[in-house]
VOPAGU-2260 file (C-alpha; in pm, 1 decimal, decimal comma):
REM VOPAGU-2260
SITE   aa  ch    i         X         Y         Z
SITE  UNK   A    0   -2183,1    -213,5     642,0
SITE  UNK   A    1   -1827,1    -107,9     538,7
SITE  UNK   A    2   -1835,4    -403,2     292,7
SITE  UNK   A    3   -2171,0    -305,9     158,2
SITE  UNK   A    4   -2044,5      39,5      76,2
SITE  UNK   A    5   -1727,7     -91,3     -80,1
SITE  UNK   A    6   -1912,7    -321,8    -319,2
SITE  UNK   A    7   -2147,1     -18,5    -399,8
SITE  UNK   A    8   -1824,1     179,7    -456,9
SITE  UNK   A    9   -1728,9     -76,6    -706,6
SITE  UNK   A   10   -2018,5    -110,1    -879,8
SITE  UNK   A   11   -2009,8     265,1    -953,8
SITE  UNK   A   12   -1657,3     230,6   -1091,3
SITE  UNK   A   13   -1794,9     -19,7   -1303,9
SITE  UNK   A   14   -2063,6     159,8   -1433,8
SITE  UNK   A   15   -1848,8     410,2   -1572,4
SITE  UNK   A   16   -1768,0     188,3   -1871,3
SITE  UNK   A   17   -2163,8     153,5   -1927,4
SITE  UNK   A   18   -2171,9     538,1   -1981,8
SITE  UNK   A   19   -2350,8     625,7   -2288,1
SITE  UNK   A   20   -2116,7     683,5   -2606,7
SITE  UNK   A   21   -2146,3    1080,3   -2594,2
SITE  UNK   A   22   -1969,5    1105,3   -2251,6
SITE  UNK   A   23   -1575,0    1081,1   -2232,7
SITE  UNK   A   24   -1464,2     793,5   -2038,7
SITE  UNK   A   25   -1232,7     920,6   -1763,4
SITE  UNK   A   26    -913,2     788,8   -1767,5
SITE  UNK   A   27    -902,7     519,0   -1433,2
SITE  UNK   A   28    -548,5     426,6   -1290,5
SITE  UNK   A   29    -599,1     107,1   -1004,7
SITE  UNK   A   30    -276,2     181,6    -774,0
SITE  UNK   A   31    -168,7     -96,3    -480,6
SITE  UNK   A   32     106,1    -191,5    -272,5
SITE  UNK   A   33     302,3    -390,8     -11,5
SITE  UNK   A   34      57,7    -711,1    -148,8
SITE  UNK   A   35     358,2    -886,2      48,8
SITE  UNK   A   36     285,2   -1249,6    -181,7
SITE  UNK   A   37     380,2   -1553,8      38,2
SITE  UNK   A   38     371,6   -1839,9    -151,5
SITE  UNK   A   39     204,3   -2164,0      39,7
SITE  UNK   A   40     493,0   -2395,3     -80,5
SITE  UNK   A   41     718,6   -2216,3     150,4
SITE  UNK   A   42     529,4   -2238,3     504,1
SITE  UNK   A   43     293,2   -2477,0     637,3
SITE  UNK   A   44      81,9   -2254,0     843,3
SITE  UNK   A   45     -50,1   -2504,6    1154,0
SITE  UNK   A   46    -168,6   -2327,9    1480,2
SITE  UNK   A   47     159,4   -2316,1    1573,9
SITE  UNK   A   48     313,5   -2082,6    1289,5
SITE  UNK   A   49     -37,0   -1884,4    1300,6
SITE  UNK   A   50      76,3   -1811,9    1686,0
SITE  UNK   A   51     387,6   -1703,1    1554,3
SITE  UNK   A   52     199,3   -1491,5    1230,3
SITE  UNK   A   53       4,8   -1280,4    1500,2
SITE  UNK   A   54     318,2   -1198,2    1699,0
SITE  UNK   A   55     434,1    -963,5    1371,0
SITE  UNK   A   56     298,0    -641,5    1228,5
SITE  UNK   A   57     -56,6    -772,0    1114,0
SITE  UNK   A   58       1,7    -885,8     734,8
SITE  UNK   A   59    -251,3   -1159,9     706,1
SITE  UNK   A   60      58,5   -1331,6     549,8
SITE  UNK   A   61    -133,8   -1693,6     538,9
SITE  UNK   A   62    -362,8   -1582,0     369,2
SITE  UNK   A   63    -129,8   -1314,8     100,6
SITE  UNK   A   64    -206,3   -1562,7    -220,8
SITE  UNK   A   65    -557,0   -1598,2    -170,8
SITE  UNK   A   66    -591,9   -1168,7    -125,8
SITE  UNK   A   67    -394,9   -1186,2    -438,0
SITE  UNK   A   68    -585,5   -1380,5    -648,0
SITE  UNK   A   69    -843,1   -1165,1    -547,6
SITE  UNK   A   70    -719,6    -858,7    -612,2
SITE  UNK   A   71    -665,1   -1030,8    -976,8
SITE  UNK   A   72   -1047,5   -1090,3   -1019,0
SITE  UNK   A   73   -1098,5    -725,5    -911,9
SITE  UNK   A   74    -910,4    -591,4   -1174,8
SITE  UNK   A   75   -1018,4    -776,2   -1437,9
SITE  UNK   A   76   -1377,6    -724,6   -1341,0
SITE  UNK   A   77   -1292,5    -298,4   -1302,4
SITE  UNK   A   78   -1090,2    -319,7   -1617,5
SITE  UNK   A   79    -881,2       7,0   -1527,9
SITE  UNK   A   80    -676,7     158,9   -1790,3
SITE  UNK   A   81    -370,9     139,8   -1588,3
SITE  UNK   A   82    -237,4     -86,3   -1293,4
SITE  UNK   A   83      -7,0      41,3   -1095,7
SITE  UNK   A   84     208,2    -137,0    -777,6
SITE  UNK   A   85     445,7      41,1    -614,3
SITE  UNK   A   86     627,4    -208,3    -442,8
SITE  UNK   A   87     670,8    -506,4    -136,0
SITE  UNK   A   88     523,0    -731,3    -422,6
SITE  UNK   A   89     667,2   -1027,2    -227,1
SITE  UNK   A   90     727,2   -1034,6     144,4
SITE  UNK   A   91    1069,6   -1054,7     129,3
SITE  UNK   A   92    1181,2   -1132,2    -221,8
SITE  UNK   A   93    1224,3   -1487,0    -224,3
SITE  UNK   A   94    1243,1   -1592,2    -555,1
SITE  UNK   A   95     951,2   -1864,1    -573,4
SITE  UNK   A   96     711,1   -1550,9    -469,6
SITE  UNK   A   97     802,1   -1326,6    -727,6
SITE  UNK   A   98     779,7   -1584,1    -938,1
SITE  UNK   A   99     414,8   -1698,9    -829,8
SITE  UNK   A  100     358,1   -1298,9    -836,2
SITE  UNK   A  101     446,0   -1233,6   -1164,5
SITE  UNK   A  102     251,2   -1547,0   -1318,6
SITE  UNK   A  103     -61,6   -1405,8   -1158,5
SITE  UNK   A  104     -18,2   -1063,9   -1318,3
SITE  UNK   A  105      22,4   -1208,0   -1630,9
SITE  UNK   A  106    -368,1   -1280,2   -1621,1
SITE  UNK   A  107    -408,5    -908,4   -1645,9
SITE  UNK   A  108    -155,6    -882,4   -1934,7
SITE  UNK   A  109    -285,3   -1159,8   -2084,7
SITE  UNK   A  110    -675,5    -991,8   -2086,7
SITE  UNK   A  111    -572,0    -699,2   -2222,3
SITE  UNK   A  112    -444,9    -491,0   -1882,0
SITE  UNK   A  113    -139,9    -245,1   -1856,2
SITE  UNK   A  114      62,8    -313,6   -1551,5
SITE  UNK   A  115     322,3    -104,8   -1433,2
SITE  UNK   A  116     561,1    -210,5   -1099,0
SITE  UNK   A  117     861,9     -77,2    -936,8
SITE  UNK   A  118    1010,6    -292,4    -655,9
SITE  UNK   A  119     987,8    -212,2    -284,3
SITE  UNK   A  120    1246,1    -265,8     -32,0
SITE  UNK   A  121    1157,5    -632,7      58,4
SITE  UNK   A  122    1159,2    -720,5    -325,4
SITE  UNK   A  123    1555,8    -720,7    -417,4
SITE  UNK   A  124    1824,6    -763,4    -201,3
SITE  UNK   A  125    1584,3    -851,2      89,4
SITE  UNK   A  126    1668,5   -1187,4     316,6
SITE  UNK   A  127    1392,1   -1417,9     238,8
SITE  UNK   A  128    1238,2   -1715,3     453,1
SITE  UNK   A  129    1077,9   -2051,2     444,9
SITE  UNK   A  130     853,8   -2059,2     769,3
SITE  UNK   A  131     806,6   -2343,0    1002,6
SITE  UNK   A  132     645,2   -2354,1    1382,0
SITE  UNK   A  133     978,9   -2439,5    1462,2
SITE  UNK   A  134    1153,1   -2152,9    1319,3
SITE  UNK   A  135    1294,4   -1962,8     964,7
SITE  UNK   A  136    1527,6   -2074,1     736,4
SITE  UNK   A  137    1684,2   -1851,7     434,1
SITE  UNK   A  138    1601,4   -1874,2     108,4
SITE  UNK   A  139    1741,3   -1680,0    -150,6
SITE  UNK   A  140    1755,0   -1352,7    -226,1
SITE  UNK   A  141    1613,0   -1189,8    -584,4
SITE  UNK   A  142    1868,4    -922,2    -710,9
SITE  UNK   A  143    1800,1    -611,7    -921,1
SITE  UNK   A  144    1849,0    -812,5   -1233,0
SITE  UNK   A  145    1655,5   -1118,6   -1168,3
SITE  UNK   A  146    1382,8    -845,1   -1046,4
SITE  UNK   A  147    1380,5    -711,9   -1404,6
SITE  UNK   A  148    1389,4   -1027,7   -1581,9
SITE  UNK   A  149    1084,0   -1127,0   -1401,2
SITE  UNK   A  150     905,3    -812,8   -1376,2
SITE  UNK   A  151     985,5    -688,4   -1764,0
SITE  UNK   A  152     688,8    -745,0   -1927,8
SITE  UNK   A  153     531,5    -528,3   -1664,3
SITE  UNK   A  154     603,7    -154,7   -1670,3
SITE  UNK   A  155     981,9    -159,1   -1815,3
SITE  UNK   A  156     974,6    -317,6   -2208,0
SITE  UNK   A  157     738,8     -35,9   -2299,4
SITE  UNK   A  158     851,7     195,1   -2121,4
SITE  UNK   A  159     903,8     603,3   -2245,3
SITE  UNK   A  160    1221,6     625,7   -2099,2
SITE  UNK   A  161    1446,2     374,6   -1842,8
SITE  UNK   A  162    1742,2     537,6   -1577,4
SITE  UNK   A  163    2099,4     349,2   -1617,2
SITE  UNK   A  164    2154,6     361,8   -1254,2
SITE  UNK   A  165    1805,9     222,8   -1094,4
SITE  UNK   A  166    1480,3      26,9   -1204,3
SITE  UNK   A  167    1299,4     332,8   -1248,2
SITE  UNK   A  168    1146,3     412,0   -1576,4
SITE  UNK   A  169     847,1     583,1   -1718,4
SITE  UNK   A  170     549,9     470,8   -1793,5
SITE  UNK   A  171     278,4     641,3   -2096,9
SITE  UNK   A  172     -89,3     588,3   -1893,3
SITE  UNK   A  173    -273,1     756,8   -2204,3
SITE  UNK   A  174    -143,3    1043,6   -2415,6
SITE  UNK   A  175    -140,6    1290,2   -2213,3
SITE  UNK   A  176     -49,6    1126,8   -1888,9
SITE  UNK   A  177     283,9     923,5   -1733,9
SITE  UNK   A  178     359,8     809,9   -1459,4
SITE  UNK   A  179     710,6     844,6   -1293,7
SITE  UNK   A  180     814,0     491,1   -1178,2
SITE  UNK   A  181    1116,8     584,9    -917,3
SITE  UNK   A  182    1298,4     369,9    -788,6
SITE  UNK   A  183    1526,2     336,5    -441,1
SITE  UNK   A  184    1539,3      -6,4    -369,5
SITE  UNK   A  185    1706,8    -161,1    -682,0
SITE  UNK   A  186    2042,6      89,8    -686,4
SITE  UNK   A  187    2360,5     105,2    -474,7
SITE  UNK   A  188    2243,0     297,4    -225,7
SITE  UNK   A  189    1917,2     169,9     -97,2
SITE  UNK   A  190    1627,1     421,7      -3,2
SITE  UNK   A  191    1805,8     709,5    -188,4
SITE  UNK   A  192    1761,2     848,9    -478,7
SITE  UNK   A  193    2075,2     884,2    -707,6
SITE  UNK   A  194    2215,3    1141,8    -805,6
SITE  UNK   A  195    2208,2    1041,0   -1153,0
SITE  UNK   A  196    1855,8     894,7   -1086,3
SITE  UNK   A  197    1734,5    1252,9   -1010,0
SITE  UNK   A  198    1904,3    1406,7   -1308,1
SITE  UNK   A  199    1739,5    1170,9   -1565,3
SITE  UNK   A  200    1353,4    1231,3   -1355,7
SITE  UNK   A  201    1460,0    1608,1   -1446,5
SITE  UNK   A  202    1465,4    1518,3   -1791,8
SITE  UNK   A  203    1190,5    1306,0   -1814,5
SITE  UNK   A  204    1023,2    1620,8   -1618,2
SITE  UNK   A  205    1132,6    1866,7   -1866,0
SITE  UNK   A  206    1019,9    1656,5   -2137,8
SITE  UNK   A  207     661,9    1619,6   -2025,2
SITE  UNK   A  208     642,4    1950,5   -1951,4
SITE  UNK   A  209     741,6    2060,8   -2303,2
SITE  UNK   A  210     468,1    1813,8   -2420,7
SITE  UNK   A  211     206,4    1951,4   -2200,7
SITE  UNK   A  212     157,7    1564,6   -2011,4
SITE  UNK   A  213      18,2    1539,8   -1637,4
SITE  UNK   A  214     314,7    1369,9   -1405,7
SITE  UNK   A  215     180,8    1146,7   -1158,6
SITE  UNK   A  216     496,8    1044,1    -918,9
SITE  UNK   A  217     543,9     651,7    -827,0
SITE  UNK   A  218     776,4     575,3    -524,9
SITE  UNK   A  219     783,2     280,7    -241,1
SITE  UNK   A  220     873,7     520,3      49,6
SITE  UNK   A  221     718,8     819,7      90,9
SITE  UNK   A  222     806,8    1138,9     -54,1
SITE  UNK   A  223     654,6    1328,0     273,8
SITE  UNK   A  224     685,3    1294,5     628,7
SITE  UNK   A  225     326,6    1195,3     747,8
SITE  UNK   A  226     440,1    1029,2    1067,6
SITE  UNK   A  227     578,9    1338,3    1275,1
SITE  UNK   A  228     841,3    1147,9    1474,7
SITE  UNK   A  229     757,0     847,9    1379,1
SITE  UNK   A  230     951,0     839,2     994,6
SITE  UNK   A  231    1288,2     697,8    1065,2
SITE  UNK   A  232    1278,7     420,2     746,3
SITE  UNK   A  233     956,7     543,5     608,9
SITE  UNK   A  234    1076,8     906,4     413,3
SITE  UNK   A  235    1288,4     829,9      96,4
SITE  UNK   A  236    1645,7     957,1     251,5
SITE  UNK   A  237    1694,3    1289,8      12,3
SITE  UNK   A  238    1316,8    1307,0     -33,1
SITE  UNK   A  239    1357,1    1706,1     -58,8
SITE  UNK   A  240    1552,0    1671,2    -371,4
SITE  UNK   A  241    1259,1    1467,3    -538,5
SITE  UNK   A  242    1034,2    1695,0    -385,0
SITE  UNK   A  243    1193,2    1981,2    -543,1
SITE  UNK   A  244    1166,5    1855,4    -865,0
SITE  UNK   A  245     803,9    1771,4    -839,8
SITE  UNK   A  246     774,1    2161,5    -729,5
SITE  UNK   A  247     954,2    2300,0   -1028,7
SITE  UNK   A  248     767,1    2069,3   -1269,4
SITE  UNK   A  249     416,7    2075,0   -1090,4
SITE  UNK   A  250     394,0    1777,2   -1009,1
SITE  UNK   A  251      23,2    1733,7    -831,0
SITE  UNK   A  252      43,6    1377,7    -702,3
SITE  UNK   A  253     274,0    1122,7    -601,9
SITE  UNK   A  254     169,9     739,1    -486,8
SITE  UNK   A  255     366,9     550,3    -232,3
SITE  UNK   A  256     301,3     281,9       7,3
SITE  UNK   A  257     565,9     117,0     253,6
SITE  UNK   A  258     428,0     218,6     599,5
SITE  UNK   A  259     104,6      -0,3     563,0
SITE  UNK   A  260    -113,6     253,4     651,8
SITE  UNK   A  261    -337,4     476,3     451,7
SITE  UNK   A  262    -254,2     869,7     458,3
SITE  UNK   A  263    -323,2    1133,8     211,3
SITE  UNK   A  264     -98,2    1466,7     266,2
SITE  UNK   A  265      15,2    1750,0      85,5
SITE  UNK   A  266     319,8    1927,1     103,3
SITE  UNK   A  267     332,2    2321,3     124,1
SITE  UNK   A  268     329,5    2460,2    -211,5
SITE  UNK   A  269     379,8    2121,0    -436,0
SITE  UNK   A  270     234,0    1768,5    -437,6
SITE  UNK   A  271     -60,5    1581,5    -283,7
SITE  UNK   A  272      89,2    1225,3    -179,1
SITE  UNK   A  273    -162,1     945,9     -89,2
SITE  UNK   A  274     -13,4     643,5      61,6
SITE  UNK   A  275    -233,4     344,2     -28,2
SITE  UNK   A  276    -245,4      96,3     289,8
SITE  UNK   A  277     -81,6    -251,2     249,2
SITE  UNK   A  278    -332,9    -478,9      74,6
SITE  UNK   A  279    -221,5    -714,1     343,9
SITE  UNK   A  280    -319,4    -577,4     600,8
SITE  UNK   A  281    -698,9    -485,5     710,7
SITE  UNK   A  282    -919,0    -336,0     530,3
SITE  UNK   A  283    -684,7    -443,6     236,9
SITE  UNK   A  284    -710,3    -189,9      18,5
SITE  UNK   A  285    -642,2     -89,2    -371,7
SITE  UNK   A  286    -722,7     247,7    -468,8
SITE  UNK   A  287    -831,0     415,5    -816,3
SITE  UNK   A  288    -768,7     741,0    -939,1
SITE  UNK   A  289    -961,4     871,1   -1180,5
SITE  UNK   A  290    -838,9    1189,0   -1443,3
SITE  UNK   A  291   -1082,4    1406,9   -1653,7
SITE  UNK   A  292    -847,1    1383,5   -1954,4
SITE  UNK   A  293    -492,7    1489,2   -1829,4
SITE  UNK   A  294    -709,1    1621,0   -1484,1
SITE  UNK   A  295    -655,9    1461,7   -1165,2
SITE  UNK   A  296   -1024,2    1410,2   -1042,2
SITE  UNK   A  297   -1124,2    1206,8    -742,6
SITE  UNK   A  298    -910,5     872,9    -546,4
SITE  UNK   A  299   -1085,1     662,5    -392,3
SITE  UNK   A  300    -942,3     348,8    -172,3
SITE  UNK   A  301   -1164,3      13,5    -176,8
SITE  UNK   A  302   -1102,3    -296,8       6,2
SITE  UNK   A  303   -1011,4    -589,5    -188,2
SITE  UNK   A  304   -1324,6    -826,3    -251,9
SITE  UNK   A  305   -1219,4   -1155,7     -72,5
SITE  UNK   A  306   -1516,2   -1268,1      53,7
SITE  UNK   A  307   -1644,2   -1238,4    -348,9
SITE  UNK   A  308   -1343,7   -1413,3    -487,3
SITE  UNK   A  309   -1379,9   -1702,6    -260,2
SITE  UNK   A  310   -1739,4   -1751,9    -291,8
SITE  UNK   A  311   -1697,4   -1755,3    -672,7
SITE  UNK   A  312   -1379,5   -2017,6    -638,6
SITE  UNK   A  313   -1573,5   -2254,9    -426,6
SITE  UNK   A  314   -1346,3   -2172,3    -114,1
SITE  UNK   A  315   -1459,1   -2378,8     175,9
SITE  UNK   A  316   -1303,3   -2198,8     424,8
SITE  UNK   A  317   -1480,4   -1973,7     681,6
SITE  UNK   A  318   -1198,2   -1736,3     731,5
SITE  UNK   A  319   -1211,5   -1637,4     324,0
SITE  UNK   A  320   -1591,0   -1653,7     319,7
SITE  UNK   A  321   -1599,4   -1381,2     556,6
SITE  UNK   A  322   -1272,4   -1241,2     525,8
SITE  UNK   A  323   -1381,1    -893,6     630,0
SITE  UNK   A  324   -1487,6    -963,0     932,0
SITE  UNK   A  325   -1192,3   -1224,5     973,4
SITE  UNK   A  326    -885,9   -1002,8     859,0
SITE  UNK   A  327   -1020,7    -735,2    1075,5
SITE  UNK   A  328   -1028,2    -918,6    1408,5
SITE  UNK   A  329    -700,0   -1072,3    1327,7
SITE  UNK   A  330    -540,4    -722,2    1324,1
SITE  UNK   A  331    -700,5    -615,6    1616,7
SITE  UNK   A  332    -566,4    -915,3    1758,2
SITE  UNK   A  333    -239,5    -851,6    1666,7
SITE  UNK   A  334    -290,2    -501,7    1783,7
SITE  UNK   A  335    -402,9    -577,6    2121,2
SITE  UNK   A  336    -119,6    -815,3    2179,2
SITE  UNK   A  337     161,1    -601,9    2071,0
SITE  UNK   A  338       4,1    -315,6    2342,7
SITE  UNK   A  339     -68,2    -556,2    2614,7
SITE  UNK   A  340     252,4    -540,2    2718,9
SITE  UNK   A  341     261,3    -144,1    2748,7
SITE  UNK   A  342      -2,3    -170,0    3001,3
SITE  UNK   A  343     140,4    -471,0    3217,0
SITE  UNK   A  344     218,9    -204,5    3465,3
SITE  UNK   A  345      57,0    -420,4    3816,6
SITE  UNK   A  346       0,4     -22,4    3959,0
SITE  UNK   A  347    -231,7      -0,6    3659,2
SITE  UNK   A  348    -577,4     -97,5    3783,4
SITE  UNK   A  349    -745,7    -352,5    3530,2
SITE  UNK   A  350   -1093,3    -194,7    3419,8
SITE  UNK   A  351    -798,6      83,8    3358,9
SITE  UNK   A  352    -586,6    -137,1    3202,2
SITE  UNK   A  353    -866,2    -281,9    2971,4
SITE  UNK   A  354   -1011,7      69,7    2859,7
SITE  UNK   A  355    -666,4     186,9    2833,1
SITE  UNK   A  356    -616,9     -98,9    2548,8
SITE  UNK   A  357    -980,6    -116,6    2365,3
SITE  UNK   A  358    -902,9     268,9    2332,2
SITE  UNK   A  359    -565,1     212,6    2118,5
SITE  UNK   A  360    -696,0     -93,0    1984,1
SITE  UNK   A  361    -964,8     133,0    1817,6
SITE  UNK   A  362    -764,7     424,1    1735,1
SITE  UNK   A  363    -488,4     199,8    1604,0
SITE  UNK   A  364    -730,7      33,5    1344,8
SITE  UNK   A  365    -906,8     301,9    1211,8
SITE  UNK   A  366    -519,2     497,4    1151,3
SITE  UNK   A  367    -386,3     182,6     982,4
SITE  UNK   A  368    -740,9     190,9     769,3
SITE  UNK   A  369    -771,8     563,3     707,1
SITE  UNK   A  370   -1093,3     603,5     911,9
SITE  UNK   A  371   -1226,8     842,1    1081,2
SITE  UNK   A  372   -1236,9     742,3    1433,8
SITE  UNK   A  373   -1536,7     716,7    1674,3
SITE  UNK   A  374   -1421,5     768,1    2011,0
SITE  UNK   A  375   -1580,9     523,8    2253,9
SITE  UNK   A  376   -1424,5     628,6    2533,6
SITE  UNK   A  377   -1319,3     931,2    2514,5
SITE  UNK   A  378   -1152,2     995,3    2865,2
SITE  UNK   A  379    -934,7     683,7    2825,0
SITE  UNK   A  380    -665,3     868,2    2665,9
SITE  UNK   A  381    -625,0    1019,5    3021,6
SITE  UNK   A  382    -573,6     744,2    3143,0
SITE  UNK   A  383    -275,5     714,5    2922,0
SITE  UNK   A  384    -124,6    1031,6    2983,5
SITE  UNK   A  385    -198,8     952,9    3416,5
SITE  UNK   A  386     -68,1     572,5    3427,5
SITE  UNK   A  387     246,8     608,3    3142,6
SITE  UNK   A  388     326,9     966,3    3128,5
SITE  UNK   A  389     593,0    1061,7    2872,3
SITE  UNK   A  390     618,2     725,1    2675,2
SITE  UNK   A  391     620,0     615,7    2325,3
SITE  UNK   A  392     265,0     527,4    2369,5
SITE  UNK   A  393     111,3     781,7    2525,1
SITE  UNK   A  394     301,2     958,7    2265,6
SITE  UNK   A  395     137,4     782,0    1986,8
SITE  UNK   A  396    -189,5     763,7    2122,3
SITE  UNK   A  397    -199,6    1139,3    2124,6
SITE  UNK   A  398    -103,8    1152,8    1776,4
SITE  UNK   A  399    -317,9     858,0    1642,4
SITE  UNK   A  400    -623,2    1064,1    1798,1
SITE  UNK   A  401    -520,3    1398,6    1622,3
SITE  UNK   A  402    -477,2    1200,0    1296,4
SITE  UNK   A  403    -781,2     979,9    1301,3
SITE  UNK   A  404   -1018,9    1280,9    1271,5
SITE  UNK   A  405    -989,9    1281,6     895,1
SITE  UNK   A  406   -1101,0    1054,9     638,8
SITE  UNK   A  407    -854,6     907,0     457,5
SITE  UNK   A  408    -975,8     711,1     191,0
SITE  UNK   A  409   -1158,1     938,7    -103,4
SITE  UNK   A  410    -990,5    1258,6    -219,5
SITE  UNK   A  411   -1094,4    1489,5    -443,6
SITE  UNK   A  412    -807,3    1700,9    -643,7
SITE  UNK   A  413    -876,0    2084,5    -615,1
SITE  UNK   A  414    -867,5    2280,5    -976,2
């Protein structure tokens, strides 16, 4: 069902080119991130590395080219007027991936696309890895320069204006809208914003004001805290200073990714920020945004069409042919491993024990995917709060439930 809906989703998108001559064409910005690119030349994934892939944090790393090339067909097939990706191009900056990476965005270049990146924090200065069952050995590591020189053509040689002191830039989406590409991975201090980095956004602020241009913000980590107590790593360090900018300027929107999950918030008094889930991880998501001239009107997030792409290429493979249904049980896989251990508790009776973990397994999916949950069992988070009172778990069971009440994955910007 979910796919059938995203496919119908799509299909409207498309449509929008097909709209009769007298009707303006909205303006259609594509936005993704943490695509975390593993190149197959560097791991030969037998069952014994795939044991060791579902011991991590649920990117479907194995499979990271294939969702790629996907991703690729997508976007040629939606023809937005803008691509944006806000960073973890590569999953941890080795240079053969960002190499690989960058080849494959040159098909959208090459067919007539825009594409506009800004690195994330495993993308420069990040220890990469060549994976083996038997273990991880380095590789090297892609600096802020050899970032640029592979990434130029994308975002930076065209750009309206570039900082001195980071790889952030900005970027002309039509006339009358830019995008703010800033960066905090590619400076001296990483996950903070410059000083001089914030001076030069005030500029380029004050200059699109004076021009009457929409601002959409671009960052890796997120400008708001969406996670409660759960943000350490996640919030850009001086976030407020950004922030403030975006509040004197009027900013309305700002795009991030980094946490892998998909979360739309907005700050008191200043901008909406929608965090578009990893495309890595299940459902695998993209989203578009689409303006009304300089506008913002609607986002909507849509799953990357795997099971399409590999169809088309010929793929064999079961796990591609029905990737939906495949990366989905892998992360609840992953998720029920990782909180296995929470419950191991002997004092914990087992039909406990095993309601106790299909509840967070649920709740844990649909926060990562931006659904609205459907509570199964509703009592089980009692059983939480009576077997581990006053743990990190409990803790975030409680908060995944408050959170996964809302839908997370259309928004529509208010006049």
């Amino acid at each position: 069902m979910k796919k059938a809906i995203s496919l119908l989703l799509l299909a409207a998108l498309l449509l929008l080119g097909a709209a009769g001559a007298e009707e303006a064409r909205p303006l259609t910005v594509a936005v993704a991130t943490d695509m975390h690119y593993f190149s197959p030349s560097l791991a030969d994934f037998d069952e014994e590395l795939i044991e060791v892939v579902y011991s991590l944090d649920g990117k479907v790393i194995h499979y990271s080219s294939q969702i790629c090339k996907a991703f690729v067909r997508d976007m040629l097939r939606l023809r937005p007027d803008a691509v944006i990706l806000s960073g973890d191009l590569t999953l941890n900056g080795e240079p053969v991936n960002h190499q690989e990476f960058s080849a494959l965005l040159a098909q959208l270049t090459d067919a007539g696309l825009r594409v506009f990146v800004i690195p994330g924090n495993h993308d420069v200065g990040a220890r990469g890895y060549v994976l083996s069952g038997g273990g991880a050995a380095s590789a090297p590591e892609t600096t802020p320069d050899g970032f640029l020189a592979l990434y130029e053509r994308y975002g930076y040689a065209g750009a309206l204006a570039r900082d001195a002191d980071s790889l952030s830039y900005v970027a002309e989406l039509s006339e009358d809208v830019w995008a703010l590409m800033v960066d905090v991975n590619g400076n001296s201090l990483p996950g903070y914003v410059m000083p001089s980095t914030l001076a030069w956004a005030e500029k380029q602020l004050q200059a699109a004001q004076e021009a009457g241009v929409t601002v959409i913000g671009v960052t890796h980590q997120t400008l708001l805290n969406h996670y409660g107590a759960f943000n350490q790593g996640v919030v850009i360090d001086n976030a407020q200073r950004l922030l403030d900018l975006y509040k004197k300027y009027g900013v309305r929107l700002n795009l991030s990714g980094h946490t892998h999950l998909q979360h739309i918030m907005a700050a008191e008094d200043g901008p909406v920020e929608i965090v578009t889930a990893s495309m890595a991880v299940s459902p695998g998501y993209y989203g578009v945004i689409t303006l009304d001239g300089k506008a913002l009107d609607t986002y909507q997030a849509i799953p990357v069409d795997v099971d399409g792409w590999a169809l088309e290429a010929g793929e064999t493979n079961e796990d591609l042919l029905h990737f939906s249904a495949y990366t989905e049980a892998f992360f609840r896989e992953v998720s029920r491993r990782k909180m296995a251990g929470s419950v191991a508790d002997p004092s914990i009776p087992e039909e406990a024990r095993q309601r106790m973990l299909d509840f967070a397994v649920d709740m844990n999916y649909c926060d990562f995917a931006g659904l609205r949950a459907e509570v199964k069992d509703p009592e089980a988070l009692s059983l939480w709060e009576k077997y581990l009172p006053n743990t990190f778990r409990t803790y975030y069971m409680d908060e995944l439930l408050t959170d996964s009440m809302e839908d997370m994955i259309f928004y529509r910007f208010k006049e």
